[in-house]
C-alpha positions in Angstrom: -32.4 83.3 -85.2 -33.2 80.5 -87.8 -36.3 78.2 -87.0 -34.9 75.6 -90.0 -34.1 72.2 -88.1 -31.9 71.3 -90.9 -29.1 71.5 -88.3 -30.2 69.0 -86.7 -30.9 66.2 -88.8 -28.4 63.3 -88.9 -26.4 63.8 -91.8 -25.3 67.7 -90.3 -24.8 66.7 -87.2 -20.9 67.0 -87.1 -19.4 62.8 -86.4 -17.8 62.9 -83.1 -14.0 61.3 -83.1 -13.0 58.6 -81.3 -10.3 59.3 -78.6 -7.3 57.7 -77.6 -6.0 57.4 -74.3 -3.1 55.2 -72.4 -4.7 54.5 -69.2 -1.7 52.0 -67.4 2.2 52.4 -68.7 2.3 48.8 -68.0 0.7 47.6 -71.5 4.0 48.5 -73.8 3.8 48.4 -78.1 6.7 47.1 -79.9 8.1 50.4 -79.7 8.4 50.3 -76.3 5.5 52.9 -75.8 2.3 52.8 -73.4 -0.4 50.9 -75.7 -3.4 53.7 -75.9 -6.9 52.6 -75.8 -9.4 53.4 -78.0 -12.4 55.3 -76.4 -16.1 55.9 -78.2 -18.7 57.8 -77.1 -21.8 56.3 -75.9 -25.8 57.5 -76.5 -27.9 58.8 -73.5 -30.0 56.4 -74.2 -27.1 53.3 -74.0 -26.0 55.3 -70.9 -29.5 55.0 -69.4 -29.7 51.4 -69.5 -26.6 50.8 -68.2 -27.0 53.0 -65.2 -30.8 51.9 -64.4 -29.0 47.8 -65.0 -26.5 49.0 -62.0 -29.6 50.3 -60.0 -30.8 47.7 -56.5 -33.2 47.9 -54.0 -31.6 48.1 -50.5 -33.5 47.6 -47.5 -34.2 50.4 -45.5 -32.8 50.4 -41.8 -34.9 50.8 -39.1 -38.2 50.8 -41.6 -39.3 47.3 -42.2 -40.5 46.4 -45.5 -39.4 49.7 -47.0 -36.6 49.9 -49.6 -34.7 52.5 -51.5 -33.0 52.5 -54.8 -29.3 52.5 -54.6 -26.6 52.7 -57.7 -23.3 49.7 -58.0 -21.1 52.7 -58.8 -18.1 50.8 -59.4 -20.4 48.2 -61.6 -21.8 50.7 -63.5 -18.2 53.0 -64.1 -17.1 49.3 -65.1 -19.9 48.8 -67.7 -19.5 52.6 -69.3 -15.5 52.3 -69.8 -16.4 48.8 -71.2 -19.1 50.2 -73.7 -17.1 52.8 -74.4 -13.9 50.9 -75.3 -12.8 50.1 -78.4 -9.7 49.0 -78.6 -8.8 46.6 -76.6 -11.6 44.3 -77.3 -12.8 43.6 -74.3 -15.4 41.3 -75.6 -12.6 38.8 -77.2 -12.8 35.7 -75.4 -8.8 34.8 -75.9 -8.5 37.9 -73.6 -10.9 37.5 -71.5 -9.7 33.9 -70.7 -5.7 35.1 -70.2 -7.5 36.9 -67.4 -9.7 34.9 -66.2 -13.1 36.9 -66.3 -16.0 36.0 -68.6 -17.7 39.7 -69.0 -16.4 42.7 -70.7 -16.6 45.2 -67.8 -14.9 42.5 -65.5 -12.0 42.8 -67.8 -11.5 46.1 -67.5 -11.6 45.9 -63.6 -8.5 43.1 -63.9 -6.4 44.5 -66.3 -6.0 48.0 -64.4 -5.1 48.4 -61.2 -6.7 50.9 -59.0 -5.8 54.2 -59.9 -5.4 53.8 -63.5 -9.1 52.2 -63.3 -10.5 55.7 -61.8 -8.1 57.4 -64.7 -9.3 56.0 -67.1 -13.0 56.0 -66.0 -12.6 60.1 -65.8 -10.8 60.0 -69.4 -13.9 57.9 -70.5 -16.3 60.1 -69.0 -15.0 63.4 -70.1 -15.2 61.7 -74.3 -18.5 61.4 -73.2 -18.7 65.1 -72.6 -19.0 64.8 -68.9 -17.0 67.6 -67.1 -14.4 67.4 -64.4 -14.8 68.9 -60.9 -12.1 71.7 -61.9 -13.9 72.4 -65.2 -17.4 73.0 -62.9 -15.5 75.1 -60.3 -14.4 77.4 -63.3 -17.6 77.5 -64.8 -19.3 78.0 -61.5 -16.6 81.7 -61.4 -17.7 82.7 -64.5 
């Protein structure tokens, strides 16, 4: 085995590639197609602060004066996917305003509807080298 770190310094580090991913068949190009969006991945450490912004304290019942931390899942899927999207710019302000929102991760909430939202957010989780439940179980065999 090698003990050179040269592997791991930034410029050998192989670039990871965007991916691209039609999350509603409702957005159609020109050609009639579903529009795919754009998905990056994100750093631990970007993932970090999101998920500690989406953290609250939440009284605890029954114990007075006690609390306990407890995680704004849907905020905090909301804030990855809009992180980690590229295209569409959820940050454009013309789009933003034809839908009425202000924030980036509110965007993403209004544009899809339900179940393309929790596609999408499992499509942006796996770029982000997150595994599935199915991928776990066949790990879990082997």
């Amino acid at each position: 085995m090698s003990k050179s770190l040269s592997a791991f310094m930034r410029p050998n580090v192989a670039e990871i590639k965007n991916a691209c991913f039609a999350p509603s068949p409702r957005f159609v190009g020109e050609d009639g197609k579903p529009v795919e969006w754009e998905i990056r991945c994100i750093s631990a450490d970007e993932y970090a602060r999101i998920r500690s912004s989406c953290i609250r304290q939440v009284p605890v019942i029954g114990k007075k004066g006690q609390y306990t931390q407890q995680l704004d899942t849907y905020t905090f899927q909301a804030r990855v996917a809009a992180a980690c999207t590229m295209f569409p710019d959820l940050n454009d302000a013309a789009l933003q305003d034809s839908w009425g929102v202000t924030k980036p991760e509110d965007l993403v909430g209004a544009m899809l509807i339900g179940g393309e939202f929790d596609d999408y957010i499992t499509e942006v989780f796996k770029v982000n080298g997150f595994k599935d439940e199915p991928e776990l179980v066949d790990e879990a065999k082997n």
